[in-house]
N, C-alpha and C positions, 0 to 999 in steps of 0.2 A: 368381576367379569361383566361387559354388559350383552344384552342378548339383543340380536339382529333381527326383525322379523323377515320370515321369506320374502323371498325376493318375488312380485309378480312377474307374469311371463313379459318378456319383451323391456324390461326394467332396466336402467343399468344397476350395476351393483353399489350398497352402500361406501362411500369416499371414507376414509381416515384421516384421523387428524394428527397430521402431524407436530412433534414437538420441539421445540427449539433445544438446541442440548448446549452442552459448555464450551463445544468447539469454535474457536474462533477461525472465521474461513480468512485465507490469509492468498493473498495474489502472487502467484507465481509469475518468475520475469527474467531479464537475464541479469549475471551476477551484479552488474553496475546499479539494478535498483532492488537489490536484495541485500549487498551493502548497503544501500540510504537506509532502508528501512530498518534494518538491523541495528544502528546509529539512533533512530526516533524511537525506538522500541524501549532504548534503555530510562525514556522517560514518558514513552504514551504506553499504552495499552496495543498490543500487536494489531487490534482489528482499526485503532484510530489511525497509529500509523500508517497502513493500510491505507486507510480511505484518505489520508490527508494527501499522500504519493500519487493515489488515482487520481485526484482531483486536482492538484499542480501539473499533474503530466498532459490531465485533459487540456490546459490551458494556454499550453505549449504545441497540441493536435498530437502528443506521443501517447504510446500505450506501455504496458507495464515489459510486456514480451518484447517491442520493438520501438526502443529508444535508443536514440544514439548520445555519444558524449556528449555533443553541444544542444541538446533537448534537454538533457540534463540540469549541464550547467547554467542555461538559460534559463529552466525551471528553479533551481537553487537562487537563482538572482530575481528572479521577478516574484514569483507564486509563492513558491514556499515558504519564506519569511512572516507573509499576510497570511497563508491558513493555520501556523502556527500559532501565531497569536491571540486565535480564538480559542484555542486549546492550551496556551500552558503559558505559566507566569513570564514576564517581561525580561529576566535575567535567564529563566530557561530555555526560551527562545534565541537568544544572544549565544551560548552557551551550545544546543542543537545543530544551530546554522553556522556553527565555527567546527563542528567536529565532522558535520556532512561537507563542509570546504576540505577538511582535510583527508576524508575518504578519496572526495574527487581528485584531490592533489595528489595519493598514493597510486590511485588507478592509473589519471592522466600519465606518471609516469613509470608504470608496468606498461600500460597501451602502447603509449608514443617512444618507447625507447627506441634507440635505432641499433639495428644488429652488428656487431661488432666483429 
């Protein structure tokens, strides 16, 4: 335990320190990039996959909550391929970027079906 000493009059009170804990903070978003990441997950670490989605999506002007299909897909073809490859071997990058194509492929057609 450590001991505080009083506080003088008109003081603010002493700050705590806080701790980093094992939670990885993870971005919430709509289902289309909770799929992707869900896909990079199975070979980054949830807080890289994470950050590597924010930062292709920045690169496109989308956000995690308000991306549409073709920010997406345009993020998948420009961005994404180049942050991956700073993070994971040259075959698992190939590998990655072929399984987030076919996420987008199962989506585009759940989205774009036409009603019958």
């Amino acid at each position: 335990m450590s001991f505080n000493p009083p506080a003088k009059p008109g003081s603010r009170p002493p700050r705590r320190r806080r701790r980093t804990t094992g939670v990885v903070p993870a971005i919430d978003g709509n289902e289309l990039f909770i799929r992707v990441r869900e896909e990079l997950e199975l070979f980054l670490s949830p807080r890289r996959a994470s950050e590597i989605l924010d930062e292709s999506l920045r690169g496109v002007g989308a956000t995690p909550r308000e991306v549409s299909f073709g920010q997406m897909v345009h993020m998948v073809d420009v961005n994404l391929r180049r942050a991956l490859e700073a993070s994971c071997e040259p075959e698992e990058v190939d590998e990655l970027h072929k399984r987030v194509c076919r996420v987008l492929d199962e989506l585009a057609s759940r989205f774009f079906q036409s009603p019958t």
